[in-house]
Structure formats: structure tokens, C-alpha cells
N, C-alpha and C positions, 0 to 999 in steps of 0.2 A: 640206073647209074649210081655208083657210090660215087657220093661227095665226101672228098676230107678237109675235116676243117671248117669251123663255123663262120671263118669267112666268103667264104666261097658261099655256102648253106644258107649265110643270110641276104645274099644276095639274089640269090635264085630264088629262096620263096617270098622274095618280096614280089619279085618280077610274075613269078606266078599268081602271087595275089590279086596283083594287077588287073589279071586276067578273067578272074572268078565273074560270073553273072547268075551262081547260086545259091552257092552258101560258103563257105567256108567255117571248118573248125580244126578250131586249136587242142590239142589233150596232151598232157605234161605234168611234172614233174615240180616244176616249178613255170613259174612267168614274172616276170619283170616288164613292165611297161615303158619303163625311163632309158635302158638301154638304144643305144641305136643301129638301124641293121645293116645299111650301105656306110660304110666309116670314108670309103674310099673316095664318093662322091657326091656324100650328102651328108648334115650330121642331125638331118631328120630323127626323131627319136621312136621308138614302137608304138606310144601311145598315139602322138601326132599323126602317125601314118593312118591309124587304125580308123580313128577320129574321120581323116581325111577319107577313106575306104567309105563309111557312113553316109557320107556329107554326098558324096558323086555317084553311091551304089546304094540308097538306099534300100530298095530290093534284094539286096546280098545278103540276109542277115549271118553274124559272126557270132559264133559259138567257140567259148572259150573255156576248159573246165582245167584245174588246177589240183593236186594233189592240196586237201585242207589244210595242213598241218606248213607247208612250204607257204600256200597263199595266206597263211596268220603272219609268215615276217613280213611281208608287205607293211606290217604296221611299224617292224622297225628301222623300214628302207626312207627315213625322211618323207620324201615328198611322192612315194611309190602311190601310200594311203587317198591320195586326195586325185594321181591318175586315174585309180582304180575307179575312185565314185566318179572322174568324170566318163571311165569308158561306159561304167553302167548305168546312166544317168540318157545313153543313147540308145534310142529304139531300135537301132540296128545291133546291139550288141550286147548279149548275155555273157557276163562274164560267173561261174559258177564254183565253187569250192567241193571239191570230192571229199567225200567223209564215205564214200558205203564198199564199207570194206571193216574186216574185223579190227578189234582193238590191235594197235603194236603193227600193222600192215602198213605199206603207203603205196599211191598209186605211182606208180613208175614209168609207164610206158611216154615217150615221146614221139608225137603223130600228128601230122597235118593232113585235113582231106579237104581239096575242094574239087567241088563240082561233083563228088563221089566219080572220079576221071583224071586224076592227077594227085597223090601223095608223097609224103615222106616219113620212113620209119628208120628212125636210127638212135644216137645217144646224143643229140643235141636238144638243149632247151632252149627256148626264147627267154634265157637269162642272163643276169651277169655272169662275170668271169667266166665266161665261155670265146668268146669272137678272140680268134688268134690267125695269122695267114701261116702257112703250111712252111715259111722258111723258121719260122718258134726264133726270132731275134734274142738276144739279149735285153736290148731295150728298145722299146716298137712304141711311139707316141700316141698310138690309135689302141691299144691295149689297155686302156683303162678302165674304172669303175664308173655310172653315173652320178659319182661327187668329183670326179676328177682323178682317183688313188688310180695306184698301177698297182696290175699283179700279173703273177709269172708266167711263161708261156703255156700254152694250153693244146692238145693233142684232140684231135676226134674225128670221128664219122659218123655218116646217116646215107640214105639210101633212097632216090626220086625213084618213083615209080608211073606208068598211067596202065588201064586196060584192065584184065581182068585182076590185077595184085591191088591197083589202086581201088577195085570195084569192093574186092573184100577188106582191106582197111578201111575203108569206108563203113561197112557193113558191122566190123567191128568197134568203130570208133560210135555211130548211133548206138550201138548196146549200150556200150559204157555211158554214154550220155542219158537214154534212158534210162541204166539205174541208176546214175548220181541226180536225176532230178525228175523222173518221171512222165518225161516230154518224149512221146514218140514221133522219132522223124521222118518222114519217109524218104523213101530212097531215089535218087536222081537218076535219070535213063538220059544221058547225054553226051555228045561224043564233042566238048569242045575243045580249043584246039589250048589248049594250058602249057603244054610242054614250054619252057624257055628256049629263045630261037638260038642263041650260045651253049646251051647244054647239049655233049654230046649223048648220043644213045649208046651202051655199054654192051647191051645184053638183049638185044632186038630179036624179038619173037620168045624167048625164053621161058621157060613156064617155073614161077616160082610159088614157094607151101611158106604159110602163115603158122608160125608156131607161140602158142601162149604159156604163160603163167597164171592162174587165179584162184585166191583162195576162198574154200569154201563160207559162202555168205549167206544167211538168207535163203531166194531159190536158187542162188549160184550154186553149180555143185565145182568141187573141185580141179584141177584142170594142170598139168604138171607135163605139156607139150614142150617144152625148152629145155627141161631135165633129162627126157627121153631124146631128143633132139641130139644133146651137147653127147649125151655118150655115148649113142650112136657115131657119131662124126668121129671119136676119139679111136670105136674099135673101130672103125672103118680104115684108118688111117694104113699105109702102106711105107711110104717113102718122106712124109712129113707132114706136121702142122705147123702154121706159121699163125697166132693168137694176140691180137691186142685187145685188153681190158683192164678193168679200173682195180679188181680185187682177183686173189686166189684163196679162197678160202672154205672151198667144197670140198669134204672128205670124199664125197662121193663124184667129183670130177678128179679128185687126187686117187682114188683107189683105181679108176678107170685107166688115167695114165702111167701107174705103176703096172697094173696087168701088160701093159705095153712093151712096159723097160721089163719087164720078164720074157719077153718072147726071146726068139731066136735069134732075130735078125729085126729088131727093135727101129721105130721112125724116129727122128727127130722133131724134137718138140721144143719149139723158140714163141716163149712168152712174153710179152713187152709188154710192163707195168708199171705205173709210179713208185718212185722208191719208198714212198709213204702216202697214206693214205692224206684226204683233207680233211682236217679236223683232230683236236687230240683224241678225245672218243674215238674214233675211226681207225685210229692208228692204234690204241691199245687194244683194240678187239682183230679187227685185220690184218696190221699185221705181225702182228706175234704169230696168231693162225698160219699165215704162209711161213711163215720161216719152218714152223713146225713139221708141215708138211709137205717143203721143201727137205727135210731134214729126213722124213724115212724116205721118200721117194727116195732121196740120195743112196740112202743104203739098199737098196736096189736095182741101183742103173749104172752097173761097175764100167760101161762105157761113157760116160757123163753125158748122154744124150736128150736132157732135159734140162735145162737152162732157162733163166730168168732173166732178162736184159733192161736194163733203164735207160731210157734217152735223157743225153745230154746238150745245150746250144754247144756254140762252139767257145763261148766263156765258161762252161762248165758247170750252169744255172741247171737245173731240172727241170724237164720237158715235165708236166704233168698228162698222164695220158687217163683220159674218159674214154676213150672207144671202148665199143665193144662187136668185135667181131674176130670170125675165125675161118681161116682159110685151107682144108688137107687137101695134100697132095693135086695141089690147081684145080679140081676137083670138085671138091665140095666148099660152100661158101653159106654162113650165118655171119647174121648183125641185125646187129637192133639195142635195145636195152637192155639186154640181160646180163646181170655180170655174173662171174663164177666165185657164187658164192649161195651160203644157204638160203637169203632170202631170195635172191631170183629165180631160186630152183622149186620153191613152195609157198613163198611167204607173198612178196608184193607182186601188181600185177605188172605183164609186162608184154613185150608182145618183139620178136624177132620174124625176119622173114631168112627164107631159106633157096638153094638155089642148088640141083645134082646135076651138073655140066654134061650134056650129052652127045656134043656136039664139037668140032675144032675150034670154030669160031668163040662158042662161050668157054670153053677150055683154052685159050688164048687170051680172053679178056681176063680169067682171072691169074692166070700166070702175070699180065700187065698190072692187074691192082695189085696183086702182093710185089711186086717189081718197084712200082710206083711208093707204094709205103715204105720198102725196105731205106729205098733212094731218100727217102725223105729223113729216116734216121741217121741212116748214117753221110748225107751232107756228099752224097751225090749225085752224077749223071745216070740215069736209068740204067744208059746203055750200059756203062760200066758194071753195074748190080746185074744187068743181067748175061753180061758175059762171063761174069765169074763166076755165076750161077750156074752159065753151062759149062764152063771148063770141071768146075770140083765136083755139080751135084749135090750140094750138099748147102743147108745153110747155114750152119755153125762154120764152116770152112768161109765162106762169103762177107758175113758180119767177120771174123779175124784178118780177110787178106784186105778189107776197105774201111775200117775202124782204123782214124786217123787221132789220136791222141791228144790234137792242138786241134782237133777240128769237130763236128757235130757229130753226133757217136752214138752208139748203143754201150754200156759197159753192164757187164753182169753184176746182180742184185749183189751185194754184200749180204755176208750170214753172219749175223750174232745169235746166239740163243736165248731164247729169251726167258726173263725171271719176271721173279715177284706178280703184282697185279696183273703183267700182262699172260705172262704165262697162265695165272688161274682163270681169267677170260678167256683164252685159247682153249685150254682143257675141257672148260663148260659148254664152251659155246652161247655162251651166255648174251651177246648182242647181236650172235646173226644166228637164229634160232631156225628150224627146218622148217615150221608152218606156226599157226596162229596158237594149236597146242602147246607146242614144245617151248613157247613163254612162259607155263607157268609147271614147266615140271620139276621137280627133285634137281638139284643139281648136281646130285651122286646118281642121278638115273645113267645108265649105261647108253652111249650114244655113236652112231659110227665111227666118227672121233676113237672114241676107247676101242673100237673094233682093229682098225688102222694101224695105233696106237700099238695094241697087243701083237699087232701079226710083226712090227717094224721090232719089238722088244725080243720073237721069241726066235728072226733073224739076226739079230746081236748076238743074244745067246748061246746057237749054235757055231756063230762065229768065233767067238770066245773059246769053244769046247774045239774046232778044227784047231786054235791056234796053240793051244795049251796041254 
């Protein structure tokens, strides 16, 4: 079942937790203790909960491992520092800091397993600024920070699972743990009943493939499942993909979509992105990147059939969107953490699940997610999204006839070009490097980028010589 939205998300896996009688863990990206996860009918806070987990389950023990570098702000989160010693301070609860991964990597993935019988993998952390409900208000009283600040509305997904997908994120979440601390866990043989009695089932019987990122470590070897994965799905593509994520900044998922818009008879490809990255950093390295390589795909796709769209509320705030997932032609279905960009394709780890529709049934359920998402940007009724869906065929045609100008919207990304510092960050690739080497190389070294780059310059050129 895809969950959108971390309010919904953090509802559910509290309710699941509820449940656990044998272990439960957490692995992430980041954690935050002091947020709280039912806003709606508690304002119980994560740590409280956790605590109270301890207290009635002691047998449960909770495993919690945290990317190192995200679990260091804890110290500048006020009173985050002094959760943390009380959560570890209980016998039921390891909370653990990942560091084993090369320098300049970080751990990425976000994953809950309990019972190794019930999961979730998707792009939600148990952190701040993330809890938003699925209408993204303008201003929502329950959208706060734990000091009280407000921030702006917030986009996302993740993905409950139980059976044999939960058996193997399970299977993957003990690795990771035994090599962030060297504790082998063994593996639970148990069929309990976890599911939440309000969750529906999306994809019942379905059989779905675990795909990773991991860079080489130590005994890790290498491991670039989500690369192969993302452009796979892109040449598979027929009649459309419909992508929401946090960055576009992979030459090598931009080379694969320009292949596209060279064909004959070319898909549509509708990308929903924040119009800016979070972070100033973030933003001079990302996106200048996308503009870039929005900028030759363009001179390639003389149909404009590849487009960037940003959601807006219906005050005209920006949606910030974290998902990460991708849906072609109802068809084929990825999500998880991976963003399209260089690090997720080599550099940090990261872990997406995957789902080849073969069936009416699952072939209808993901026509109803991408239904459901679209509905949700553009500030309508399903039905509506999917009427118009089946009148034109198309979704470029769908997002134009239901893009309400006064009301909650998708509107395509603005293009500036970009200069100065960002553009030489763009041309380097200098903060989203392709693996743990490419940190410290020459940065006149020749890079797909420059590959890209030349093929979009010596299409100019000959444009120039037809025109003259």
C-alpha cells in the first residue's frame, strides 16, 4: 500500500508499532525524538511513545540506527540531545549512529521492520518538517516544528508492506545494522497479524523486487541496483511516465530521457519537483544542474513532451515535494528513497522497492495511485483527473484542461540559466559526485556531464549551419 503523506504514515506506523511482540527497527536518514506522530489525536511526542513501547513491551527490543552525520544535529535540536540519552539510557532501546560507509557518503535509506512481517520503505523520516496532510493548506496549525515555528507545506510518500517484500527489507535492514555495529540479529519466522485494521490492501498477492544502492566499503562490494532499475523503467516506457522527486540532477537519467524524446513517437514525461532545492547549498549545486539539463533535453524534444511541473497550495505557497517515486505507463511502479540524482545512483545507500504490474487488478491499482497523486496536485476530485485522463490520453493535456489558476496547481518549473558559482558547480558536478571516487577528482576530469554537454552543443551547431 502506498501511503502519501506523513500524516497518514505517521499514523499507521505508530498503530503498527503498537502491534510488535518482537522487535522493531527503525533505519533513517535522519530521527527526531521530540516530534509528534498522531497530531490529530494525541500530541504524544516520538520519544514519549518510544519510552512508553519499553515500559509495556519490554521484550520488544527497538533498534534504531540514524545516518551519523544527521544524528550529530541532534545536538543542535535544543532538548533533541537529552531525548536521545533518555531513549538510550533504556534497555529496550539501542539507538545507534551509522558512520560505515566511505567518507562524503551518507546513509539514506528510510525503513521500518517489525516483527521482520510488516514494513515500510519509502521517502519518509521520523523527523521534523516532514508531517503535512495530503490537502498542503496554506496555513495548517498542526504543521509545526518541536519549538513551536511553522514551515511550509510538505509533499511525500512511502510504501507498507507485509509477506515476503517485508521478509526481505527485513533481511536487508539486519545487514545494515550488523555493519553499522556489528550485532548479528537473527531473523524472525512469524506470521503476526501487524497489518493496521484501517489500511487498505493496494496490491494483494503482488510479487515485488528490492532494488539498492551501496557504495563500495570495506567487505561491501559495490551495488548500483536503482541505476539499473531507474533506466530500465525510462527505456521501457511506451505511452508515459508520471515521476515525483526531490532532485533532477543525473546526466545519466537525463541522457536516458533524451534517448526517448528522439524516438519516433516519444512518451510523455511529467516530473513533479520543488521549485528549489532545501538548503542554500542544495540549491547552488541542484539546481542549476536541472536547469542545465532541462536546457539540452529541450533541444531535443521539438514536441515539448518532457516537462517539469511544481505544485502550488491554492495561496500560491510551494508545495515542497520529497517523494520519490515513478510510475510508466500504469505499468511499472518504483519508490523508495532514491532521488535522481548522482548520489542515489552510486554514492549514498539507499534501498527502493519495485513492482511489473501483471495483472488487471494491479494494473488498476496503479492507474488509481497516479489518479490519486495527480488529484491531489491539482486541488481535485479523482474522478475528475481521471475522466479527463480518459477523454485526451494524455497527461500533459489533463494537468492544462484541470490547472485552476486561483486554485491548487501544478505549474511548470520556470527556466533561468544559470551563471556564475552555480553554473561552475553544475558543470563539475562537484556536490553530487557519481561514487565515493569521483570526490576527489580533477575537476577539469571529463564527466558525463561534458559527454551530454557536447552532444546538446554539436546539435546547436548543426542547427545553426541548417539555419544559415
Amino acid at each position: 500500500m502506498v501511503i502519501v503523506d506523513a500524516c497518514d504514515y505517521y499514523r499507521i506506523i505508530r498503530e503498527a508499532m503498537l502491534r510488535a511482540r518482537h522487535r522493531i527497527m527503525i533505519i533513517g536518514w535522519d530521527f527526531d525524538p521530540r516530534i509528534e506522530l498522531d497530531r490529530t489525536e494525541s500530541d504524544q511526542s516520538l520519544g514519549d511513545f518510544l519510552l512508553e513501547l519499553a515500559r509495556t513491551k519490554p521484550d520488544v527490543p527497538i533498534k534504531i540506527l540514524s545516518w551519523r552525520v544527521g544524528a550529530l544535529k541532534l545536538a543542535l535540536r535544543g532538548s533533541a540531545l537529552l531525548w536521545l540519552a533518555r531513549l538510550t539510557w533504556t534497555k529496550a532501546i539501542r539507538f545507534v549512529m551509522d558512520g560505515a560507509h566511505p567518507v562524503g557518503c551518507s546513509h539514506h535509506q528510510k525503513i521500518v521492520v517489525i516483527d521482520d512481517c510488516f514494513a515500510i520503505c519509502g521517502g519518509i523520516d521520523m523527523t521534523g518538517d516532514r508531517w503535512d496532510r495530503s490537502a498542503h493548506a496554506d496555513h495548517d496549525p498542526d504543521r509545526k516544528r518541536p519549538d513551536g515555528s511553522e514551515y511550509g507545506p510538505w509533499h511525500d510518500a512511502t510504501m507498507a508492506c507485509e509477506g515476503a517484500l517485508a521478509s526481505g527489507l527485513g533481511e536487508l535492514a539486519r545487514e545494515r545494522w550488523a555493519h553499522a555495529t556489528g550485532e548479528t540479529l537473527a531473523p524472525i519466522a512469524c506470521h503476526d497479524e501487524i497489518w493496521p485494521d484501517h489500511l487498505e490492501s493496494q496490491f494483494e498477492g503482488s510479487r515485488f523486487a528490492i532494488a539498492r544502492t551501496v557504495a563500495a566499503y570495506q567487505d561491501w562490494k559495490e551495488v548500483r541496483e536503482i541505476e539499473a532499475l531507474t533506466l530500465d523503467l525510462i527505456a521501457a516506457a511506451k505511452r508515459f511516465i508520471y515521476a515525483e522527486n526531490q532532485y533532477f540532477t543525473s546526466p545519466k537519467i537525463a541522457a536516458a530521457i533524451l534517448r526517448k524524446m528522439e524516438e519516433p513517437d516519444p512518451p510523455e514525461i511529467v516530473l513533479v519537483n520543488p521549485i528549489k532545492a532545501d538548503g542554500w547549498l542544495e540549491q547552488v549545486a541542484m539546481d542549476a544542474t536541472r536547469l542545465r539539463l532541462m536546457e539540452i533535453i529541450g533541444a531535443h524534444d521539438p514536441g515539448n513532451r518532457f516537462r517539469i511541473f511544481t505544485p502550488k497550495t491554492e495561496g500560491g505557497d510551494d508545495i515542497y515535494v520529497h517523494a520519490k517515486l515513478m510510475i510508466v505507463d500504469d505499468r511499472l511502479l518504483k519508490i523508495g528513497s532514491a532521488n535522481m540524482n548522482n548520489r542515489s545512483l552510486g554514492l549514498d545507500s539507499e534501498c527502493d522497492v519495485a513492482l511489473d504490474a501483471r495483472t488487471d487488478a494491479e494494473r488498476s491499482a496503479l492507474t488509481a495511485l497516479r489518479t490519486r497523486l495527480m488529484a491531489e496536485h491539482l486541488g481535485r476530485d479523482e474522478a475528475e483527473v481521471a475522466a479527463s485522463f480518459a477523454r485526451t490520453g494524455s497527461l500533459l493535456a489533463t494537468i492544462a484542461e484541470l490547472t485552476d489558476p486561483a486554485g491548487r496547481r501544478l505549474e511548470p518549473l520556470p527556466f533561468e540559466k544559470p551563471t556564475g558559482t552555480a553554473k561552475a558547480i553544475a558543470e563539475t558536478e562537484l556536490l553530487d559526485p557519481k561514487s565515493p571516487d569521483a570526490m576527489f577528482e580533477g575537476m577539469t576530469k571529463r564527466t558525463l556531464f561534458t559527454d551530454l554537454r557536447g552532444r546538446w552543443h554539436g546539435w546547436r551547431d548543426r542547427h545553426r549551419k541548417a539555419k544559415g
